[in-house]
N, C-alpha and C positions, 0 to 999 in steps of 0.2 A: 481661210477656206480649207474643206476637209475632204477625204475623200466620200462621194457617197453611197448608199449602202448598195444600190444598183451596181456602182462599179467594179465594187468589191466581190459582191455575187458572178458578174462578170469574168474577173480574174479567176475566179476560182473555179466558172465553169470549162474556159479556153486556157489551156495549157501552151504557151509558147515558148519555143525551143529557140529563144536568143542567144546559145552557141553554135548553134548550126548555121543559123540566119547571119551573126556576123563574119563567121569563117566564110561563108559564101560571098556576101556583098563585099569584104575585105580585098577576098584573090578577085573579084571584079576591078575595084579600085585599085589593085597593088598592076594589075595588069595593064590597066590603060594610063598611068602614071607613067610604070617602065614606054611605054609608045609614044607619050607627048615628051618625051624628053631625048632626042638621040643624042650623039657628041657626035659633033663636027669641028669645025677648027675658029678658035684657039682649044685644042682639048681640055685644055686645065680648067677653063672655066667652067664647062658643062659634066666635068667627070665633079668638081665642085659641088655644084648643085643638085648633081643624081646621088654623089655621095649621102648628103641628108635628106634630099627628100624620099629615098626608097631605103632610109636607114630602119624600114618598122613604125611599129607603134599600133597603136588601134583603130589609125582611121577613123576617128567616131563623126570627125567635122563633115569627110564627104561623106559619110552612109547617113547620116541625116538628112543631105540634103538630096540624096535617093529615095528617102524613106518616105518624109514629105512630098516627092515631086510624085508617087506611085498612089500618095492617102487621096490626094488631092487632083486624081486621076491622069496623072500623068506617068511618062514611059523612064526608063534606067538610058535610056539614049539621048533623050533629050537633056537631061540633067547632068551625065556624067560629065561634060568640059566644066562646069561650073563647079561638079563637087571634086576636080581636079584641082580647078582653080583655090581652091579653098585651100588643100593641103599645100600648095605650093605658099599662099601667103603665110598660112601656120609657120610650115618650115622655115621662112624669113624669119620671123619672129624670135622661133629656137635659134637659126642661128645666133643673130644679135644681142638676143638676151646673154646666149653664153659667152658674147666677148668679154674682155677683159674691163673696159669701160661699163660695163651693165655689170651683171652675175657673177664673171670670171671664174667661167666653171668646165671641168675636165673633162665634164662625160654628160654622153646624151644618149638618150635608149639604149645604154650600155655599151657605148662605143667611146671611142674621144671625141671629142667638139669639134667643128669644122674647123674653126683656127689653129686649133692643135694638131691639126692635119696639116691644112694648108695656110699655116700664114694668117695674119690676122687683116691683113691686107685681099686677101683673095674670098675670107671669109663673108667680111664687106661687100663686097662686089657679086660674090654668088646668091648673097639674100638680096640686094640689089635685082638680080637677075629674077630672079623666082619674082619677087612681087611685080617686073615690069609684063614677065613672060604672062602670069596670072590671067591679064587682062586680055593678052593679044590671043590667049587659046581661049576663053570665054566667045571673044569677039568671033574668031574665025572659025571655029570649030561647034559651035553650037548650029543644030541643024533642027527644023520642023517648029521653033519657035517665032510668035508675033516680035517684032521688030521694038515697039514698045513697053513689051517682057521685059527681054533680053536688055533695053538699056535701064529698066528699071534695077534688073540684079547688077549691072556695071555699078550704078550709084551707090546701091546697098556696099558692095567689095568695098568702094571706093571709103563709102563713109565707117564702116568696119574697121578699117586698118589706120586710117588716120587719126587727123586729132581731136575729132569727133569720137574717137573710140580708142584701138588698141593702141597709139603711141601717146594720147592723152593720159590714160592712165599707166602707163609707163612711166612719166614724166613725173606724175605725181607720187610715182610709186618708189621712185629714184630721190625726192626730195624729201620722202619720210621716212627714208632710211638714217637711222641713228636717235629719232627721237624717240620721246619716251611721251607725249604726250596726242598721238594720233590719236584721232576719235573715230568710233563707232561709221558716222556718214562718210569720212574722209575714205577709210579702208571702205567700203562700199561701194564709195565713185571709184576706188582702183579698181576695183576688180567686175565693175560692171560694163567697164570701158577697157579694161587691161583682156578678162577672160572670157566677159558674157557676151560681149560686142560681137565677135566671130563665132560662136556660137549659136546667138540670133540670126544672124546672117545663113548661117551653115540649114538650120531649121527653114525659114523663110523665104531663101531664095528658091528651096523646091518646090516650096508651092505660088512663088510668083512665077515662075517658068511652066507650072502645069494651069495657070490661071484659077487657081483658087478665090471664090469670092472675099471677102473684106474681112466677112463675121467670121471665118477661118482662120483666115492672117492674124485677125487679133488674138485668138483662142491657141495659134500656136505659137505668137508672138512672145503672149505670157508663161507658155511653158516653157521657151527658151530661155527665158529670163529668170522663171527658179530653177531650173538643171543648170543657167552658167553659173550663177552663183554658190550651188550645190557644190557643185563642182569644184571651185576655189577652196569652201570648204574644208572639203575632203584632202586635196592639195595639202591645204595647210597641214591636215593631222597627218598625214600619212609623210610629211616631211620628218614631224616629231619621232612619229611611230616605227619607222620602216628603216632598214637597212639599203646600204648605197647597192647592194645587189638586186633586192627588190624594186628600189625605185628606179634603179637603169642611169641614175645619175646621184651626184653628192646629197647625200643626206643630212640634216641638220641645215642648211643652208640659210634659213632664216632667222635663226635664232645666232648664226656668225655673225651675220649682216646687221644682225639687231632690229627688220622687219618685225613692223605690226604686223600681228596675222588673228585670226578670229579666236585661237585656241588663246593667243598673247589677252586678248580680252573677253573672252564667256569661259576659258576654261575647258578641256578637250570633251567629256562629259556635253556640258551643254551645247557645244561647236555639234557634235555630234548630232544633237538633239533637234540644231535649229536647220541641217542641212537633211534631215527624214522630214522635216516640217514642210521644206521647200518643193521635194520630191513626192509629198505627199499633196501639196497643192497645183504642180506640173501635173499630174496625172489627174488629178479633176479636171481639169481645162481640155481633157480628150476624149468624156464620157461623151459626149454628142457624137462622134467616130464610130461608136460603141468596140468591134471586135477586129473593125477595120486599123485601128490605132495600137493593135496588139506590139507592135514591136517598140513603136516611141515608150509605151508604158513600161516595158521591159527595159530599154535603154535607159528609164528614168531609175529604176531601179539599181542596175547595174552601178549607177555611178556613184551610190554610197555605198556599196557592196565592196568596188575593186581595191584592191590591193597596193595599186603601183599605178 
């Protein structure tokens, strides 16, 4: 699928300023993250877990599921506990991936690794905390939604982060480190379970919270699924490509570990090629939105563009 020539006209008629748009919905997100998380006592755990989840980054999992919860005619209040909930399971993820058992990596959004903070023991425990917490600020703090929404997107998180999704393909991602003879489907199922899984989710759950009909779901369903892949992509090259300053964490990383990665088999050139492919087919699946879908289009963009 290609982009078509309406939408293209489109784009080049409506100018969208997705710097502005994400510096704004970001300090939304960076603000009600700081509020769902106080420290009370034991402090070390909760100073823990505010450590990396307010350590930065782009936020891009909750502004998506802002983004869609507003296409899909829904409000930034209804959706925010969810696209909280979101960055909080990510952060588990970061942490654990950096322990020394997964990644065994120093730096995260350019800081040190939680464990290298605190202990590798507490590190555990604080991503422990975030994915339990996840669910209870969904549950409690979601206000103005159907009762059947709301436990629809619980199941979505649920199924996201499990073995159904991000730990599945962890698992497998952990077992084909060192070979040399990964295939093409195998790296695929990682990273469409390791990085697209919560990405879909991220996309999807605002628009089952703003009650989006079906033929939406699917049409945003499939753009999540080539931006998470995109995504990976991009990952890979920019681990080759970039410096540990740019990237905010160890660079090279993959190619120490001896990680498949898509550049490991198409070659950075064509990796290139087939992650503008994918982005070029996300953003068809939005022309029925037409100028309402202005920022997903940009966000589709953005993420073969960045840097880091």
């Amino acid at each position: 699928m290609v982009m078509t020539d309406d939408l293209r006209a489109s784009q080049r008629e409506f100018q969208f300023d997705l710097k502005t748009y994400l510096a704004d919905r970001q300090a939304q997100v960076e603000a009600a993250l700081d509020r769902s998380l106080p420290v009370v006592y034991p402090e070390k755990i909760y100073d823990a877990m505010r450590y990396s989840l307010l350590a930065g980054g782009k936020r891009l999992r909750p502004i998506l599921c802002l983004t869609t919860c507003e296409l899909t005619g829904g409000t930034i209040e209804m959706a925010m506990p969810t696209a909280c909930a979101l960055e909080m399971i990510h952060t588990m993820s970061l942490i654990h991936d950096d322990l020394p058992a997964m990644d065994n990596d120093d730096y995260r959004r350019g800081k040190l690794t939680n464990h290298k903070v605190f202990g590798e023991d507490v590190a555990i425990l604080a991503g422990d905390g975030l994915l339990a917490y996840a669910f209870e600020h969904v549950a409690i703090e979601t206000q103005n939604v159907p009762a059947d929404r709301l436990l629809k997107v619980v199941a979505m998180l649920g199924r996201a982060v499990g073995a159904a999704g991000l730990v599945g393909g962890q698992v497998v991602d952990l077992d084909c480190e060192g070979k040399s003879d990964v295939s093409l489907d195998t790296l695929n199922f990682i990273h469409n379970h390791k990085t697209a899984a919560l990405l879909e989710a991220s996309v999807t759950s605002g628009a089952v919270l703003a009650g989006a009909p079906e033929e939406d779901l699917q049409r945003l369903l499939r753009y999540a699924k080539n931006i998470g892949l995109a995504f990976q992509i991009v990952d890979d090259i920019l681990d080759i490509t970039s410096t540990q300053e740019e990237l905010g964490k160890t660079a090279g990383k993959d190619l120490t570990a001896q990680k498949a990665t898509y550049p490991s088999i198409w070659g950075l050139e064509e990796s290139r090629r087939q992650a503008t492919c994918l982005v070029d087919d996300a953003k068809a699946e939005l022309a029925p939105f037409g100028d309402k879908a202005a920022a997903l289009v940009a966000i589709a963009d953005f993420i073969t563009a960045r840097t880091h």
